[in-house]
C-alpha positions in Angstrom: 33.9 32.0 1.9 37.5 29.9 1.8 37.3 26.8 0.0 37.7 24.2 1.9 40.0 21.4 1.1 38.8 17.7 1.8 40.8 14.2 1.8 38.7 11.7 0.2 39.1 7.9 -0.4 36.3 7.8 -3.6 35.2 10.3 -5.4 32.6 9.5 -8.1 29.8 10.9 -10.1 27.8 8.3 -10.7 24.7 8.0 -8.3 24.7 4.4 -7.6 28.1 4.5 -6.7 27.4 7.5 -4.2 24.4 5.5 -3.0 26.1 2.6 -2.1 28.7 3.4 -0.7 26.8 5.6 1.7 24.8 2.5 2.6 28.4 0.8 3.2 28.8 3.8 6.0 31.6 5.7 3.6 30.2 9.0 3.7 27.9 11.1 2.8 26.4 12.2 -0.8 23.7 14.9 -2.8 21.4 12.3 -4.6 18.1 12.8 -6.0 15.4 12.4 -3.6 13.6 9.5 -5.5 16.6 7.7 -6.0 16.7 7.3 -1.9 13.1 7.5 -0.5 12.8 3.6 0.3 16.1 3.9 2.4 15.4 7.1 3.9 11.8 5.6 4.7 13.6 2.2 6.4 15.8 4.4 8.5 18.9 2.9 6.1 19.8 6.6 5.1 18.9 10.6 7.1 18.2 13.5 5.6 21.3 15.7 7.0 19.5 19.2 6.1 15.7 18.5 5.7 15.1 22.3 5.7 17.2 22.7 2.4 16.2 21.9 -0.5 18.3 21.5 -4.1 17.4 23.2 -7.3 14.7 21.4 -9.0 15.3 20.6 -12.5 13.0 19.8 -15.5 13.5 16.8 -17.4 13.1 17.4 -21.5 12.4 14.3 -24.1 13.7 16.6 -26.9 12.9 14.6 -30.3 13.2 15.8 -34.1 8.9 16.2 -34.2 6.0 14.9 -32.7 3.8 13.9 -36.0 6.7 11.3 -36.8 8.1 9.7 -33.5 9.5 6.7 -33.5 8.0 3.2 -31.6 11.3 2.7 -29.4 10.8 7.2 -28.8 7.0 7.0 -27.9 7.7 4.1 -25.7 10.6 5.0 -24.0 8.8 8.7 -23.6 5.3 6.8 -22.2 7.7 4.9 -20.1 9.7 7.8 -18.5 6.5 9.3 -17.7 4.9 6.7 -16.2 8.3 5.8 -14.1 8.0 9.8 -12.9 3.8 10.1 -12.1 4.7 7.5 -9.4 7.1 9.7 -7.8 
């Protein structure tokens, strides 16, 4: 396959950026599915290949040991956890 060359106005990594301006009508972006299901829900946002699906990916708290975490660790570790059973 020939790459194929594109003329962009932004280019940015940063997911809010993408989301936004895809709300604004400036194109279209790869976010996480979370990060969009209220807007795709609303109608805001489509799904341009419902059939395809990314690469899921595992998130890791990686900490020095268990026995001796932290308060701010074992929170922010509850918290992420929490945030990601509701999704």
């Amino acid at each position: 396959m020939l790459p194929v060359s594109v003329q962009t106005r932004l280019t940015t990594s940063d997911a809010p950026t993408m989301l936004s301006a895809c709300l604004a009508g400036a194109g279209i972006a790869q976010v996480l599915e979370f990060a969009t299901r209220e807007q795709v829900r609303d109608g805001r946002l489509i799904e341009l290949f419902p059939d395809w699906r990314d690469e899921l990916f595992p998130l890791h708290a990686i900490y020095p040991s268990r026995q001796y975490r932290t308060a701010k660790v074992r929170v922010f570790v509850d918290f992420v956890t929490e945030l990601l059973a509701q999704v």
